[in-house]
N, C-alpha and C positions, 0 to 999 in steps of 0.2 A: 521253757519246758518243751518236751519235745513232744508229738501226738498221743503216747500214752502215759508220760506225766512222768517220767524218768528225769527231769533235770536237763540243767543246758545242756545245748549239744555242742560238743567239742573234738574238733573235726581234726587231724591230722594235716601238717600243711601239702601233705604227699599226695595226699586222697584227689583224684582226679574227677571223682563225682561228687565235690563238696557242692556245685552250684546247683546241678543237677536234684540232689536232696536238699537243700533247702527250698530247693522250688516247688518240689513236690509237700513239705510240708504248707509252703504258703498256698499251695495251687489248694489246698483242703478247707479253706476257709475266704479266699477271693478267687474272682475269676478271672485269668489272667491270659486269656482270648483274647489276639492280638489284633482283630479287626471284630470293629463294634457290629451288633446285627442291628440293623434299624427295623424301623415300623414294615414285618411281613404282612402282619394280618389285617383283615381288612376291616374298618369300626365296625363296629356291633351296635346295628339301630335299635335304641332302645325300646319298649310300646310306652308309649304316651302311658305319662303318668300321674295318677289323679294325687295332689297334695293336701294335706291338711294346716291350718293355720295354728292347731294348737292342741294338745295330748292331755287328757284330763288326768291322772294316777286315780285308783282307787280313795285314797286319801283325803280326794281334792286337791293335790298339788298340778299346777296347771304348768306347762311348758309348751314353749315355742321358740321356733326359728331363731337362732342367733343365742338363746342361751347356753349355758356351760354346766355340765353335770359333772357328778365322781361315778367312774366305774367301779360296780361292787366285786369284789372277786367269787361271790357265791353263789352269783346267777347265772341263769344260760343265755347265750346269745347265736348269732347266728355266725358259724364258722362250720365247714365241714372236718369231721373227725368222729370216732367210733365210738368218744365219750366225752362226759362233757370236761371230764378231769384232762385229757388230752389236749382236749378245743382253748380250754385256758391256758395252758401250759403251752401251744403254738403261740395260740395269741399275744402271752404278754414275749415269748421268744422275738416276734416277729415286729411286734410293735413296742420291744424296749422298753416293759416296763410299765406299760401304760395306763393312767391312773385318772384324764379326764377326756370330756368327747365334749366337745361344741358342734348342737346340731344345725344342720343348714338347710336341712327339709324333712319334712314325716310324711314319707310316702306312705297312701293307702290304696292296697291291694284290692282292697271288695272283697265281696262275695264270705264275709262272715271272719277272714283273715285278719291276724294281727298285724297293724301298722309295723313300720320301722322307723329307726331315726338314721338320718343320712349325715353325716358330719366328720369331722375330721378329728385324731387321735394326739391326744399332749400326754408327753411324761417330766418328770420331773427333772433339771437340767442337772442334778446330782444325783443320776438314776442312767444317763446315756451317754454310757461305755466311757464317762470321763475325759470326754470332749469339750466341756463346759466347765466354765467358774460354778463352783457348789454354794450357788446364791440361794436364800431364804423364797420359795415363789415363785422361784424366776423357772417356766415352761419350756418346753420345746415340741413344733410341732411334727413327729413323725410322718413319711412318706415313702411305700415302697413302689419304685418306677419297672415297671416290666418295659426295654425298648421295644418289643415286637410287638407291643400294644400304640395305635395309633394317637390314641387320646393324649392331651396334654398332660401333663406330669398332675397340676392342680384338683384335675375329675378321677386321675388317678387314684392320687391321695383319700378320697370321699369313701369312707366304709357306713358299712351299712349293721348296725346293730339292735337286738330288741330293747323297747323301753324296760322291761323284767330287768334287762342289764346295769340298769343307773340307781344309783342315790341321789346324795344330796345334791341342791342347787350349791354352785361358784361364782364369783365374780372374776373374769376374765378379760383382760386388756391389754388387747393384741395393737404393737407398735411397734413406729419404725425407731422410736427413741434411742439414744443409747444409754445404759446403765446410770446413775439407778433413776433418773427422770421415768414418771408414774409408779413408781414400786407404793406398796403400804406407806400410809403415813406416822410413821414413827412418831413424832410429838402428839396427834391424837389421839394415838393407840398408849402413850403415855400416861397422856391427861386423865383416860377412861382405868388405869391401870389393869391394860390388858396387853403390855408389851411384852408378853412372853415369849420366847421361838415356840414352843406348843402349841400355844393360842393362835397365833400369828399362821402358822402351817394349816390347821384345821380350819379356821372361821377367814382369815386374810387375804386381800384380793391378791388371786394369779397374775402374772405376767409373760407375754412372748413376746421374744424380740426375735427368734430365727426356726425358720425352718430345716429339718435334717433328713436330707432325701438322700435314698440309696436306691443305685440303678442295678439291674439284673438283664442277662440277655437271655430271655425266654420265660418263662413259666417253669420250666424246671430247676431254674437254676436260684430264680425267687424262692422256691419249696425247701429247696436246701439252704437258704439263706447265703449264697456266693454272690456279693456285691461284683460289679464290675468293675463300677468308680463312684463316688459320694457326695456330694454339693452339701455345705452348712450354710446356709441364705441367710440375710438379715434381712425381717418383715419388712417390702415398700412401701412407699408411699399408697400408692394403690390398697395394697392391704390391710394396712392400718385403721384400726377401728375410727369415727368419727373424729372422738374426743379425743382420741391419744394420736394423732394423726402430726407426722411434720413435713416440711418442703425437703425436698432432698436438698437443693442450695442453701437451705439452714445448719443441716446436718455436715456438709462439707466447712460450710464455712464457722461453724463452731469446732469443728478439729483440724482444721488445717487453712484454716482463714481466708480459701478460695480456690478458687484454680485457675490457671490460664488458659483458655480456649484455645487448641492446636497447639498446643505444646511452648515449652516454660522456657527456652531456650532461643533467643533473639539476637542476631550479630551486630543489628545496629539498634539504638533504642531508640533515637531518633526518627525512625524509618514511620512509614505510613500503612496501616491494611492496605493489601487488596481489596477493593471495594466487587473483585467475581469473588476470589476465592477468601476471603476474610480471612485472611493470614499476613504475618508481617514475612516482608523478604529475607528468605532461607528459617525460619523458622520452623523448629522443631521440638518433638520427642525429649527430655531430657532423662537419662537412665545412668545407674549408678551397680557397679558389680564389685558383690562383697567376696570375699573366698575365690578371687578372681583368677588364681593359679595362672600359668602361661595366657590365660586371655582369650579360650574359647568364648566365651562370653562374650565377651567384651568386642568379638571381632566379630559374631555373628549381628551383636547389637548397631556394630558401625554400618555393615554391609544392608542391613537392614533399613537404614536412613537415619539412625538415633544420635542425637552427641552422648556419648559419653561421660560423664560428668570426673568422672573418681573409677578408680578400681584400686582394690587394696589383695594385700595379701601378706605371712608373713614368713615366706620360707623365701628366701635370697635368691637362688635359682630363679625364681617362679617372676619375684619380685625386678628381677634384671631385663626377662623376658618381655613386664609388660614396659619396663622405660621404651625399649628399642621397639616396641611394636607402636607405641600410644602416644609417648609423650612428644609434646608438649601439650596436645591438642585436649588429652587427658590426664589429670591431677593419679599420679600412682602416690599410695601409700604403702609403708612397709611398715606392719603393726599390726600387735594382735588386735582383732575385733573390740575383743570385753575392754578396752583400754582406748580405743579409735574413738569408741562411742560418745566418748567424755568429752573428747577434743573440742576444743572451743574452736578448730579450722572447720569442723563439721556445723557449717552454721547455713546450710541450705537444705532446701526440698527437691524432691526428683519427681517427674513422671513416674517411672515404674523403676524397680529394685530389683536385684537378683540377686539371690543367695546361697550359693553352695558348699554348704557344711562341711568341714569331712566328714566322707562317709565309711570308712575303711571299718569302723570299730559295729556298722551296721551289716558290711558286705557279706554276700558268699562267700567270696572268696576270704574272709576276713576269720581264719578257725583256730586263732589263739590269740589270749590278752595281750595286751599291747601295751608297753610304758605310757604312751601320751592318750588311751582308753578315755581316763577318767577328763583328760583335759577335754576331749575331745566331744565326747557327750556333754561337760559345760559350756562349750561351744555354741553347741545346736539349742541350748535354751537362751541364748543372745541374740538369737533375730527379734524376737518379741520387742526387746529393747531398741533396734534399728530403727525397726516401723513407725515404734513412737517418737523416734528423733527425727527421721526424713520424712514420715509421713505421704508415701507412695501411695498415686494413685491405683495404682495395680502393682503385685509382688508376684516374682516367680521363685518354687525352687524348685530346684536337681538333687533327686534323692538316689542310694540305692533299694531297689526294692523290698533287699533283707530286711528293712523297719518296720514291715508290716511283717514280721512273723510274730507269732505272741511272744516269743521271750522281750521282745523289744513293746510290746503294746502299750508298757507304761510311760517309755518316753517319748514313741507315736504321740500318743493322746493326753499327753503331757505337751507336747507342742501344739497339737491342733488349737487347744484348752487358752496356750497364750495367743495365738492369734485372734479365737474368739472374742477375749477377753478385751485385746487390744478393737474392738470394733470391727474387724474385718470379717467379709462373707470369703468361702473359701472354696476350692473344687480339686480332689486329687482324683489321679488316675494311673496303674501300670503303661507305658506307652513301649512300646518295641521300636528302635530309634529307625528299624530299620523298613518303617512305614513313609517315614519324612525323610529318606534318600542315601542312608548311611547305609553300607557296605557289608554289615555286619550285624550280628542275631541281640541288640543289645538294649535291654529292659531296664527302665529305668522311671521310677516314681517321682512325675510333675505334680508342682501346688502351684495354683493360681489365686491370686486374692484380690480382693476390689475391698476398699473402703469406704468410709462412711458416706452416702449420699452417691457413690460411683454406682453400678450397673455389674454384677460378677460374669464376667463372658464364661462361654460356652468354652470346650475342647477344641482348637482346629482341626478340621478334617483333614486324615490322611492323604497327602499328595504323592504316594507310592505304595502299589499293593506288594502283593510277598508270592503272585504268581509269576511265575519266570518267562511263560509263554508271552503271558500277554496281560495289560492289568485289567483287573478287576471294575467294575461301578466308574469305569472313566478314570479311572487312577493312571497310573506310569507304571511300568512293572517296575521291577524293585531295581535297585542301582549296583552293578556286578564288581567286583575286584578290578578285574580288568579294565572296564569305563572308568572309575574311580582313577585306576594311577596313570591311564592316559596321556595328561596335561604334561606329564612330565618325560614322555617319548618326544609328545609333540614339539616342545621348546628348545629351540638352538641355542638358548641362554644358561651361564652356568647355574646350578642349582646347589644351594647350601646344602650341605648336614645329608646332601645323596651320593653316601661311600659305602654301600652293604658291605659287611662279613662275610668271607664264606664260611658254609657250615664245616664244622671240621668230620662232619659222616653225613653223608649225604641220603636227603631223605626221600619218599616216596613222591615223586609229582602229582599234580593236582589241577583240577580244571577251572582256570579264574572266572570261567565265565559262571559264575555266581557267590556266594555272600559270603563271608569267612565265617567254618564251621565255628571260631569261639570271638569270644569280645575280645578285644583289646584291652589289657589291664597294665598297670605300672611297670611290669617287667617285658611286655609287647604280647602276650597271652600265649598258652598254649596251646602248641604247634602251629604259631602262628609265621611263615615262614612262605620267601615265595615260592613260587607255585612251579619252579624249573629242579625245588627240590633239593640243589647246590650251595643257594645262598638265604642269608635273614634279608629280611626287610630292609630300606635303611631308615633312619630318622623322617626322611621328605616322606618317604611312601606311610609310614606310620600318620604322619601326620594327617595326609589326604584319608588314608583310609578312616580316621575319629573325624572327619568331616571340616578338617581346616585347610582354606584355601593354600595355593601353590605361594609361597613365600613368606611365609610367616616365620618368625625369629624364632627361634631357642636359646635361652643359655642355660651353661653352664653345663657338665661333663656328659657323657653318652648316657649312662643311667639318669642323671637329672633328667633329661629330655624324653626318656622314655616315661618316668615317672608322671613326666605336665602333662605329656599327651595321655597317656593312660586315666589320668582324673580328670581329663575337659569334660565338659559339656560339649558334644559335637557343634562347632558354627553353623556350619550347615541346615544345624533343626532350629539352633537357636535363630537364626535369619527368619525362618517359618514363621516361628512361632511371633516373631518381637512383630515381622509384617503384620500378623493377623493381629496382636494385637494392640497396635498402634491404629490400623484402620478399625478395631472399635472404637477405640477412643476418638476418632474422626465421624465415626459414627455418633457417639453420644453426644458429643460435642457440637455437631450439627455442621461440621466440615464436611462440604461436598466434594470439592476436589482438591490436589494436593499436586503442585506442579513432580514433575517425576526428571529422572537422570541428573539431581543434585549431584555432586562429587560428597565421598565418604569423606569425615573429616578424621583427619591421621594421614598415618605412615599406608600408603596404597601397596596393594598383592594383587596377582592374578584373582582376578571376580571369575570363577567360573560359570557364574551365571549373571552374563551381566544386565544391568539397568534398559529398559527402552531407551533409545536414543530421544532427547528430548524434541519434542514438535513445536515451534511456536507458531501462535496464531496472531497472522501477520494483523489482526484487527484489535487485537490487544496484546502486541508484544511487550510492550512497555513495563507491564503487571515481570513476566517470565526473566525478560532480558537485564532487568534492576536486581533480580535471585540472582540471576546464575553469572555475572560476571564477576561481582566482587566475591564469590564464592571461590570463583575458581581463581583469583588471585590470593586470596588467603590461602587455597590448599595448596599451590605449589609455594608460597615461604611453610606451610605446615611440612609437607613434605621433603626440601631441602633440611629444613631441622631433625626431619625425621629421622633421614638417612645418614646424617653426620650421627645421631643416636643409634644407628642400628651398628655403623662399623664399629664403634665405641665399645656397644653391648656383643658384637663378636670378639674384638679382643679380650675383652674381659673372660669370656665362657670358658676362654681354654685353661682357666687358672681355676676355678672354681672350685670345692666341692661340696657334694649332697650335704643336706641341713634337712630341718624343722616342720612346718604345719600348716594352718589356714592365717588368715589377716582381712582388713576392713578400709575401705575411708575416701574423701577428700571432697574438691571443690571445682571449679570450671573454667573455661574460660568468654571472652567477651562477653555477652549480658545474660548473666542468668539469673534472673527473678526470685533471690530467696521465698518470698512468698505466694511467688505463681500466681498471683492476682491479676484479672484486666482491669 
């Protein structure tokens, strides 16, 4: 529906401000402010304040710290607004619904004032916007984050309401379990013959398992209710009530039977720890990229330090590209996902997943139905099913940001709903790629997810700002056209697939030295053309400009290659990203150091940014020098294999043509740990 409820909007494919209007109607409802504002203001000392241990009601009903009330809807509390009909009507706006308070203090005021209860706001998990299993009980606890406010997100959370406000007393038990471990007891509530849903709702113990925070950048923007980005946390450890309390290495290893400290991916299995850096030699990161198209992914994950496990995909083209880029080093599948999933070759676990949908049937640019629509949105409800086959430590995906307009909300939050479902905590965000070093104005919705017993990371911070002069907060300014196609002045070596067009009317010139006015889309985007005005772009240049290194393969006809580069995931951000966060999981994991200047394993490109030169410390070389030598004899046979696959995969391009869709899959090589266990 469109802002005043006229029905979808159905855009013309001619329309040159199709992206532009849908932007504006999502900019109406998120906030899509492409650098975060952090904590301006400065805390607010609060006065000392006197607490009470416990709140008589007129009744005699007695309440204290830690118990759980129902909010009545017909009382006054404490919210600013001009009535009280208003104040409730913000209220349950703001707070989704909200239907119980667990208080955490009762502050008293003095001087004749009525006390408050301080405590934190639950709605019911089939009441919030359908991000949740619509379980019998089953809570959530609301939180809105202002970032210019310095306080932790947790004191954030903490509203302050009057007791006038509550009814009845609940029973609430807040855990880190997963489903349905502590729910009601069904055979009791039997026995009693009180197992009704009615009964069960009204009188039956609550349960939270997740927190659902939504951040805002200022106080105005909270007021209007424009989220910036969202966190769905599962309650920790820490959090969890006494009684309902589990180890997180419980929780891990009852869904996925353990984990491998530093990563699940060992060349020798024989080999010995480090007894500095408690890792085995060349051990790593192991990551799997589903919808893996030409191998943005896939290239940023290598570049980044990871093995590769699998990439799949199931459009031919795309499919050709990853053999000559990956193989042998990576298992390529050619296969649809919903059909990969079943494969009994699928019989291992990954560190971290990535999954990139198609997103054409979400896009702006996307303004009439599409034959493979329907396929396509049953696509995007198969990652759910991944998750619980590889059971990734952490999961990313690459969305268009069109999914967050309301005509799409129901299969938004129809996917959030199975990630929840499947155990996992989640965190989305709009990101402008062109924060993390890309060339180009290009918006694009990340999900991050951590699972059971994991830790959900935070956002990487921007490592390029969007002023041209100079950057920002210790940033890099932003990355210009011209720097971008550089590498390919610079080199005296022939370069594939760089034979521009000329145009056949020659266009207006332009100044590279900044960021391309439009994205880069499947057909190379509008007026996307160099900047001498004469000629297109060619293949190479398109490809640096979407953020993939200088040599990276194509196949299959000029359109096919425009098409892969047009759907990547830039490498570039993806390198960022998989860095950061692979040093959390070195973090949680309690890896201190991580020897560095490994060789990628694959078919090697120009690294535009390349590795530290590795240092050994002559007092323990022994530890560095047992990595990195048989390393580096495996990658030159990986690389001679490579490159007998990359001439292969160029003969073949020239014969090719355009096809098909998305795809999933596969398995590794030397020792990969199906069950990731030390």
């Amino acid at each position: 529906m469109d802002r005043r409820g006229n029905g979808p909007i159905w855009i013309e494919d001619n329309d040159e401000d199709v992206e532009e209007l849908l932007f504006r109607e999502i900019a109406e409802v998120v906030d899509l402010t492409d650098e975060v504002i952090v904590a301006t203001r400065a805390a607010i000392r609060e006065p000392f304040l006197r607490t009470r241990c416990s709140y008589i009601y007129d009744d005699g009903t007695v309440v204290k710290p830690g118990m759980t009330l129902e909010i009545q809807a017909q009382t006054a509390f404490l919210h600013p607004a001009s009535t009280q009909a208003q104040a409730l009507q913000q209220f349950k706006t703001e707070f989704l619904r909200a239907e119980f308070f667990r208080i955490k203090q009762i502050v008293d005021f003095g001087h004749g004032k009525e006390p408050v209860f301080r405590g934190l706001v639950y709605s019911r998990a089939k009441n919030v916007e359908n991000k949740f299993p619509k379980k019998l009980n089953e809570v959530i606890m609301i939180a809105n984050v202002d970032l210019t406010d310095p306080r932790p997100w947790q004191d954030q959370a903490l509203v302050d309401l009057k007791p006038s406000m509550f009814g009845r007393i609940r029973e609430l038990r807040v855990t880190n379990a997963s489903y349905p471990e502590f729910k009601y007891d069904v055979a009791k509530l039997r026995g009693e013959g009180l197992n009704k849903p009615g009964y069960i709702e009204k009188h039956g113990p609550l349960v939270c398992r997740h927190d659902y925070i939504r951040y805002f950048n200022g106080p105005q923007k909270k007021a209007s209710n424009k989220p910036h980005h969202w966190a769905i946390v599962r309650v920790d450890e820490k959090g969890a009530d006494d009684r309902y309390r589990k180890t997180s290495e419980s929780l891990t290893k009852e869904w996925r039977g353990g984990r491998r400290v530093g990563g699940s991916y060992v060349p020798n299995r024989y080999s010995q720890r480090s007894p500095r850096t408690g890792l085995y030699p060349g051990q790593r990161y192991t990551t799997g990229d589903l919808f893996a198209g030409a191998g943005g992914v896939s290239r940023g994950m290598t570049m980044a330090g990871a093995h590769v496990v699998f990439a799949a995909d199931n459009w031919t083209p795309a499919v050709e590209s990853l053999k000559a880029n990956f193989e042998p080093a990576t298992k390529v599948f050619h296969s649809c996902v919903t059909d990969l999933v079943h494969s009994p070759e699928i019989d291992f676990y990954v560190d971290i997943l990535h999954l990139s949908p198609p997103c054409q049937v979400w896009s702006p640019a996307h303004t009439r139905p599409g034959r493979n629509d329907d396929a396509n949105e049953a696509i995007l409800f198969s990652c759910s099913p991944w998750l619980k086959k590889l059971k990734p430590r952490l999961f990313t995906i690459e969305q268009t940001f069109g999914i967050l307009h309301e005509r799409f909300s129901a299969h938004f939050n129809r996917l959030i709903a199975d990630f929840t479902e499947a155990g996992y905590s989640i965190r989305w965000q709009v990101v402008n790629l062109a924060t993390f070093g890309v060339p180009q104005p290009r918006k694009r919705l990340i999900i991050i997810g951590a699972g059971p017993g994991e830790v959900l990371p935070e956002f990487p911070k921007p490592t390029h700002s969007l002023d041209a002069r100079r950057g920002s907060g210790g940033l890099k300014p932003f990355v210009t056209v011209r720097q971008t196609l550089s590498p390919l002045a610079e080199t005296e070596e022939y370069v594939h697939d760089h034979n521009p067009s000329t145009l056949r009317t020659p266009k207006t010139p332009w100044n590279p030295d900044r960021l391309l006015t439009n994205t880069i889309t499947c057909n190379g985007g509008k007026d996307n053309y160099h900047w001498d005005g004469f000629r297109e772009f060619s293949i190479a240049e398109f490809a640096l400009l979407q953020g993939f290194p200088l040599g990276h393969v194509f196949c299959g006809t000029k359109t096919d290659k425009k098409r892969q580069i047009g759907n990547a995931f830039p490498s570039k951000v993806v390198r960022a990203l998989y860095e950061y966060l692979m040093d959390w999981l070195d973090e949680c994991d309690g890896i201190r150091e991580r020897p560095k200047g490994l060789p990628p394993i694959g078919v090697q490109v120009v690294d535009l940014e390349p590795e530290p030169i590795l240092v050994v410390d002559e007092d323990e070389d022994d530890d560095l020098v047992e990595v990195v030598e048989p390393l580096q004899q495996q990658q030159q046979q990986q690389q001679q294999q490579g490159q007998r696959r990359v001439a292969q995969g160029l003969q073949r391009s020239s014969s090719m043509a355009s096809g098909g869709s998305g795809g999933s899959g596969g398995s590794g090589s030397s020792w990969d740990d199906p069950m990731n266990i030390d």
